[in-house]
C-alpha positions in Angstrom: 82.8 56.0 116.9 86.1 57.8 117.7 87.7 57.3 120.5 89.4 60.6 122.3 93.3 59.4 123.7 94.2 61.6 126.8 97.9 63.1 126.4 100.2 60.7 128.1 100.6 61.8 131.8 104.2 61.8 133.7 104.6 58.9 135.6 103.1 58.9 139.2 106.8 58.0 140.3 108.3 60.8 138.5 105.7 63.3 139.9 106.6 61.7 143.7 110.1 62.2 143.2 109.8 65.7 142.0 107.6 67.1 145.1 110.0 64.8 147.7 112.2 66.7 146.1 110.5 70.5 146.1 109.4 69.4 150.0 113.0 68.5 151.2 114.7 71.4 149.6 112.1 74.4 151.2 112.5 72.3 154.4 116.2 72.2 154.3 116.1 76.3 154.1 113.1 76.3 156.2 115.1 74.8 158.6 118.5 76.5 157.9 116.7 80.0 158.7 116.4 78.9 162.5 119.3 77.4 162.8 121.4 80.3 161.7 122.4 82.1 164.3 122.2 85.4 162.5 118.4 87.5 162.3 117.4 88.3 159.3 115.9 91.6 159.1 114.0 92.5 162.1 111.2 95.4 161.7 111.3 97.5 165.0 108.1 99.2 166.3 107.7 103.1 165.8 108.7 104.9 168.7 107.5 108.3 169.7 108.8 111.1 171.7 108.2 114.8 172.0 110.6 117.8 172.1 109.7 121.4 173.5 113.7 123.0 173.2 116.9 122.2 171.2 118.0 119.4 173.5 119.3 116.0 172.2 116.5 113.8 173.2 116.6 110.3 172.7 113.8 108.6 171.1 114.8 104.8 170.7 117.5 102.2 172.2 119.0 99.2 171.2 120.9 96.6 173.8 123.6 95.2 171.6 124.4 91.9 172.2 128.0 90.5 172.7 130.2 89.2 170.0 127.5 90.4 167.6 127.4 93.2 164.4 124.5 94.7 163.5 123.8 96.9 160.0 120.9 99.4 161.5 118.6 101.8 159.3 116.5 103.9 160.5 113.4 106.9 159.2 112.4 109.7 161.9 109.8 112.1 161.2 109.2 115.5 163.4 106.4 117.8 163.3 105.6 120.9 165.2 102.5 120.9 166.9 100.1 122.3 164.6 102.6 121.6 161.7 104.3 124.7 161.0 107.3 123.3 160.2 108.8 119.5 159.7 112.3 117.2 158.8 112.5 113.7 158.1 115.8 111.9 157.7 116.7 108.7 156.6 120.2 107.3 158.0 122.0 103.8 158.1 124.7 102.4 160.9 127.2 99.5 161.4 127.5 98.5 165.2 128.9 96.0 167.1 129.9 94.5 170.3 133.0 92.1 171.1 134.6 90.6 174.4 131.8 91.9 176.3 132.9 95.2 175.8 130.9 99.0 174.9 128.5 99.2 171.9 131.3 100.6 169.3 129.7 101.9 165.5 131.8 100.7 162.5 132.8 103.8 160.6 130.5 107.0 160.4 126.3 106.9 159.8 125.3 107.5 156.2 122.8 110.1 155.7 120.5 108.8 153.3 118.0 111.4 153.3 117.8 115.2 155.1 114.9 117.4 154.7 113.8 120.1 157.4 111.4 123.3 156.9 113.5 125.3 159.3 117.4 124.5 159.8 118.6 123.2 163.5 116.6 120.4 163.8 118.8 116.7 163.7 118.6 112.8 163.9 121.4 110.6 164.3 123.0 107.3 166.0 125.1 107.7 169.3 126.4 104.8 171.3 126.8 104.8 175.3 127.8 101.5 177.0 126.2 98.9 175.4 123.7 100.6 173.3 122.9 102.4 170.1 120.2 105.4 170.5 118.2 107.1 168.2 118.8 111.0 168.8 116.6 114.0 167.6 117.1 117.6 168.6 114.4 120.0 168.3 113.8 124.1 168.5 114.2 126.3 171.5 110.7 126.9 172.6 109.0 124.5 169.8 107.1 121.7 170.5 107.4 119.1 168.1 106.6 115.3 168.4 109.1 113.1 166.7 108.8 109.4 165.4 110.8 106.5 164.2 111.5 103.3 162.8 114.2 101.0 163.2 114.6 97.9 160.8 118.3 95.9 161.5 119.9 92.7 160.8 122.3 91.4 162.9 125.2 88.5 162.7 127.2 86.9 165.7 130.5 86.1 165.6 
């Protein structure tokens, strides 16, 4: 009778010192994730607003908080009741606040995407004190119901 010799095995040590070492390292960044003081990227809820005339409507804010930068990106959709006509835009921001001063955006927003069924319609950043907003303008006489997301990330000084 022939007897069948299982493939030699690591030793138990070896295998011990090899998940210690898995286990301390994914705790280590575990634990260097909250004790960063930066945010790593932060999904904002969808916010909704409707529009019946070309004013600049706002449609979300952000309280920026001192001594701290923020890169902000944001999609807004609008739609005309009945859905007629459309735009969604895709944009990105740098922002930041120091010495507890205003909200003040680093350069210019990036259009990353444009696209509107009738021309006049528009979604940017502005900054007023110690905010960013989201802005839309609609139509004169349209109603139109606009929506957004905001995903940032955000360092402090």
């Amino acid at each position: 009778m022939t007897r069948l010799v299982p493939p030699p095995q690591p030793e138990p040590q070896t295998k011990d010192l090899e998940l210690k070492s898995f286990l301390k390292n994914l705790m280590d960044s575990v634990a260097s994730l909250f004790n960063n003081t930066s945010r790593l990227i932060e999904n904002v809820d969808s916010k909704e607003v409707a529009t019946t005339d070309a004013t600049v409507t706002t449609l979300d804010i952000f309280e920026l908080k001192d001594e701290t930068t923020y890169h902000m990106r944001t999609i807004v959709i609008g739609v005309v009741d009945g859905g007629a006509n459309r735009a969604s835009y895709e944009f990105a921001g740098t922002f930041y606040r120091t010495g507890a001063g205003s909200a003040t955006q680093e350069g210019t927003t990036t259009a990353i995407h444009t696209a509107e069924s009738v021309a006049g319609y528009a979604a940017t950043y502005d900054v007023t004190g110690t905010t960013v907003r989201v802005r839309v303008t609609g139509a004169a006489a349209t109603a139109m119901k606009w929506r957004s997301t905001t995903s940032f990330m955000n360092q402090s000084n």
